[in-house]
N, C-alpha and C positions, 0 to 999 in steps of 0.2 A: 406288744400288739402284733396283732396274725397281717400280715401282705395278702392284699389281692391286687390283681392285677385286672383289667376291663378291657374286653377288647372287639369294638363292634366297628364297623364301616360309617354307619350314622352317626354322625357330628351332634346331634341333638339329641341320642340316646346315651353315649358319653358324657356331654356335658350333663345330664340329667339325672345318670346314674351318680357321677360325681361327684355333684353339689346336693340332692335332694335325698338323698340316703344318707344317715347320720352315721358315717362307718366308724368314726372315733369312738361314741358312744357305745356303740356294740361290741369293739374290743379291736378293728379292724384299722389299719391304715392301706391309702393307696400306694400302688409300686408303680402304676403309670395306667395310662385311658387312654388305650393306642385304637389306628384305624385300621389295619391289617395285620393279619400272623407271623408277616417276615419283621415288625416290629416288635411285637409280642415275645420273638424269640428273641432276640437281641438283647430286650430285658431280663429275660431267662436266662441268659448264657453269666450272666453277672451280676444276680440279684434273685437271693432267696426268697422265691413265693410260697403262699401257701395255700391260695386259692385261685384259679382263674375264674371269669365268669365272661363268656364268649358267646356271640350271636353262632346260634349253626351254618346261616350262608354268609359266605366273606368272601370277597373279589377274587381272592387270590389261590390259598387253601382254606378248605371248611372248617368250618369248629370244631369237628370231633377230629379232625386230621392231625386241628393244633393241639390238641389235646394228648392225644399219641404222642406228639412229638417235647410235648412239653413233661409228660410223665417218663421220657428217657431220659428227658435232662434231671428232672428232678420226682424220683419216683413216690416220692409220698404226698406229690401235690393233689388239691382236692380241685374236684371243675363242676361248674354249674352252667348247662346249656340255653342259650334266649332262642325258643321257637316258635313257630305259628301254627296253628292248627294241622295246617295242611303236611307240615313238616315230619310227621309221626312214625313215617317211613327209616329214619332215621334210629328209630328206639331201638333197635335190634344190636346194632351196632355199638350205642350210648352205652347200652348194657353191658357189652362185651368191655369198654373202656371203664367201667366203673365210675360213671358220671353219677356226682354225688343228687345233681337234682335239678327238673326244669324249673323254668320260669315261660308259662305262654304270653304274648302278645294278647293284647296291649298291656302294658305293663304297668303292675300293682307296687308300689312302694309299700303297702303293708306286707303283702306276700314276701318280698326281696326279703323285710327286716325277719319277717320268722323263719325263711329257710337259713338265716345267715345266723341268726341267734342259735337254731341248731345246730349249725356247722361250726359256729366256736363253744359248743358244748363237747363236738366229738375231738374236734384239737387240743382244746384242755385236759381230757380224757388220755390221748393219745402224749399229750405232754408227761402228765403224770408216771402214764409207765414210763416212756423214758426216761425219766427219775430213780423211778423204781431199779430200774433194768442198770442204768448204770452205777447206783448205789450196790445192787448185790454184784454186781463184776466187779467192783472194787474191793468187797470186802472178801471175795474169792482170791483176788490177786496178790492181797498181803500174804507175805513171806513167815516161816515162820510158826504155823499149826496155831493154836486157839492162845497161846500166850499174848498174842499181841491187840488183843481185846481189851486187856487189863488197861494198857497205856492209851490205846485210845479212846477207849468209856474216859482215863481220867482225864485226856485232854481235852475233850468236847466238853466236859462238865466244865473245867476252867473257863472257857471261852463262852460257854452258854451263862453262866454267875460272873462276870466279866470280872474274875480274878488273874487279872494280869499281871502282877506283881509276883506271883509262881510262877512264869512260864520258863524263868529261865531256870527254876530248881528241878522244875519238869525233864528239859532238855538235859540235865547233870545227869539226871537220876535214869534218863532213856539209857545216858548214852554208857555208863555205867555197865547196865541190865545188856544192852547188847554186845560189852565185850567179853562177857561171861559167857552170853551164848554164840560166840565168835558169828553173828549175825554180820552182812554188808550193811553196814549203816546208811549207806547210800540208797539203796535199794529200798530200804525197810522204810526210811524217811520222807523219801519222793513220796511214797505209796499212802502212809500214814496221810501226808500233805492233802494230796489228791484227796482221798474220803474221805480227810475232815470237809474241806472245800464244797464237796457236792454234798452232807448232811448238812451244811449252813445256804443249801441254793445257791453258792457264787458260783454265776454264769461267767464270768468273768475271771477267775481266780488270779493271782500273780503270777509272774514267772520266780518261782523258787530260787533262791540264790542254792541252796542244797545242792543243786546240780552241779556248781563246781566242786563239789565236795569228792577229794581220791577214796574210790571206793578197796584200794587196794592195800594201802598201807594204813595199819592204827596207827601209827609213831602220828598222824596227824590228826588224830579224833579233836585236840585241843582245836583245830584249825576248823573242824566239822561241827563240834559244839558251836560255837560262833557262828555258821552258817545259818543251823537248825536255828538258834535263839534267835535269827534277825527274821527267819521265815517266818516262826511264832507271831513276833511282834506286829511283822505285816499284815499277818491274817486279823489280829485284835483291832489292829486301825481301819481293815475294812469293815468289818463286822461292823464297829461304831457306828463310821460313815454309810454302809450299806446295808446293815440288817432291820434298823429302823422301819422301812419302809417296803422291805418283806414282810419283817411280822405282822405289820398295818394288817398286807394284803390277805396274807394265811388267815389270819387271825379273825378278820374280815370274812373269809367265805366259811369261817369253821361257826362265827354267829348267825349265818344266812342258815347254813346247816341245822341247825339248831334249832331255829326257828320252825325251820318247816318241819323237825321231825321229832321236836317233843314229845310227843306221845308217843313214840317207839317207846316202848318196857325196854327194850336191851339197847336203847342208844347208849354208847362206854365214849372215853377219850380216845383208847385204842382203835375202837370201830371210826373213829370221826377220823383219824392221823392217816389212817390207813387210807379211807377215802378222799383224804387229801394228797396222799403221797408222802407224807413225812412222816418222822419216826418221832412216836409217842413223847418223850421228853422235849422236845424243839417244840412241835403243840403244844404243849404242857406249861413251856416258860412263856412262851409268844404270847399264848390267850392272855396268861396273868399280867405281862407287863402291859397289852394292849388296852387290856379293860379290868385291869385290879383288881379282880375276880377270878379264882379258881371254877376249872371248868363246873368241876360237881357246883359249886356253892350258883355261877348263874345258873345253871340247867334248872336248879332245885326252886328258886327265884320264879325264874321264868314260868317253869310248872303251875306252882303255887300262883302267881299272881294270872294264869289266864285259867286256873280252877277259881277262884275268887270269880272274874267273873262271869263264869259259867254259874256260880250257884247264885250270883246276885239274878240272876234272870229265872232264878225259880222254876225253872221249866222241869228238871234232869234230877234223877236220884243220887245219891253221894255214891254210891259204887258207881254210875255212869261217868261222873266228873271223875272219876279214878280211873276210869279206864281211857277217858280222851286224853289224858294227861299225862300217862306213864304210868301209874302206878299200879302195883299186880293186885293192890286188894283195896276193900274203902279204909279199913284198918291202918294201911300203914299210909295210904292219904291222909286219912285225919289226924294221926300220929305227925307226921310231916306239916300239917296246916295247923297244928295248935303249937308245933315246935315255932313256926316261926310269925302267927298272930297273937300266942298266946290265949287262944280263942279253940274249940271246935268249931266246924264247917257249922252246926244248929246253931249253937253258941253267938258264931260270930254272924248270923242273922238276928236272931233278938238284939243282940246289943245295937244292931243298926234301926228297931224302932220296929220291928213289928215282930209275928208269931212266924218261926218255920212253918211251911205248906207242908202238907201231906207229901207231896211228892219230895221234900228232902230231908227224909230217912231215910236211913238203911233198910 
């Protein structure tokens, strides 16, 4: 959940923003509903926000003041300013600080939830790259030139097929490969550790026992193998316990996805991963284990059962239902809809009790 923080003079705009705006729901928790800016910072100085939302006039320093001073403590915070009509003098300023959005007086609890609904769409966004962004710094910072792709393609596959029972032949078979290519195993391993960690989302990863591992002498690989293999191990027990309820979530907004955008012709699982933030195969296993479905086979589902009932409404010709629906021609709609009714789109109107309409041919 995103932090905001509330910070108005008015005891009754507090409490009201507090309780009567559903911020849980929206994705949001409170970090504190203070009455002045020298409070407001306080919680700054020791507590990751990610939104203010501050009255413009405050007793002490103004809102757009606290706002400056809260985007030096923490410069990717986001702020929303509460002002009155009269207050507009102000905007010029606003501007300059990058203030994400008003809210005028008297205040609307509808309006709060859709600029707020917006604002966790652009920090989900803003999440996402950072994913991205620290995913390809990782895979820049392995050691070693394009070799070491091999081993970690094979170990993300182990851990994504939760074949744990090889990880420790895995670790033989690393640690082997890297004494041929007189590689720091230490080095190599940390690194490998790190970016399996951030393509499986652990925000949290362990701390690597690897790191005691002497990166200088092999006479102690036996000592390092042993390291690596408890690291492995670690990563598979969180994965159990904490992957679960990642894939829920990916998995979860890649069907919402889906949903609204079926009719895209070129919607792929690629294009969906990508606008998720993850990498194609982790989409790929999450959907299926979430909902026992391969992505193509719901997409195809989906299709099909909302052209079904497009044509039960008789309104639309079978090329139109092929085109709200995805598919580039009626041809290989109806190829698609008799694969899986057993029926043609005409067809599969007779048999429901009366004659296709004029308007559903081709």
């Amino acid at each position: 959940m995103y932090k905001v923080l509330i910070v108005d003079d008015e005891a009754v705009i507090r409490r009201g923003l507090s309780r009567i705006i559903p911020w849980e729901q929206m994705g949001f928790e409170l970090a504190g509903a203070v009455g002045d800016a020298k409070k407001a910072l306080e919680i700054l100085e020791h507590t990751q926000v990610d939104v203010v939302l501050t009255d413009i006039r405050m007793p002490d320093i103004c809102g757009l003041e606290l706002i400056g001073h809260a985007k030096e403590r923490q410069p990717g915070i986001k702020s929303v300013v509460i002002s009155g009509y009269s207050e507009f003098d102000y905007a010029v300023e606003a501007l300059k600080l990058k203030v994400e959005n008003y809210i005028l007086k008297p205040l609307d609890p509808h309006k709060i939830r859709e600029i707020f609904e917006a604002l966790k769409k652009v920090l989900d966004e803003e999440q996402r790259n950072q994913q991205k962004f620290r995913y390809i710094q990782a895979e820049y910072e392995m050691p070693g030139g394009g070799y070491h792709e091999e081993y970690q393609t094979r170990l993300i596959r182990l851990l994504e097929e939760g074949r744990y029972t090889e990880l420790d032949l895995f670790a033989d078979d690393l640690f082997d490969f890297l004494r041929k290519k007189e590689t720091d195993p230490r080095e190599y391993c940390l690194k490998m550790l790190r970016h399996v960690a951030l393509y499986f989302h652990l925000e949290n990863p362990p701390l690597f026992a690897t790191y005691r591992m002497d990166s200088e002498a092999w006479e102690y690989k036996g000592e390092g193998k042993v390291y690596l293999k408890e690291d492995l191990h670690l990563l598979a027990a969180q994965l159990k316990t904490g992957a679960e309820p990642m894939e829920i979530l990916i998995s979860s907004q890649a069907h919402q996805y889906i949903s609204c955008n079926y009719g895209n012709k070129n919607l792929s699982l690629r294009e969906l991963a990508e606008h998720l933030g993850v990498s194609y195969g982790y989409l790929s296993a999450a959907f299926a284990r979430t909902y026992n479905k391969t992505f193509k086979s719901y997409l195809t589902s989906l299709r099909i059962e909302k052209a079904r009932r497009l044509l039960m409404e008789r309104k639309y010709k079978i090329y139109e239902i092929a085109d709200m629906t995805g598919y580039s021609s009626s041809r290989y709609f109806t190829e698609a809809f008799k694969r899986y009714y057993g029926l043609s789109p005409v067809d599969y109107l007779k048999r429901l009790g009366g004659e296709a309409e004029r308007g559903c041919h081709e």
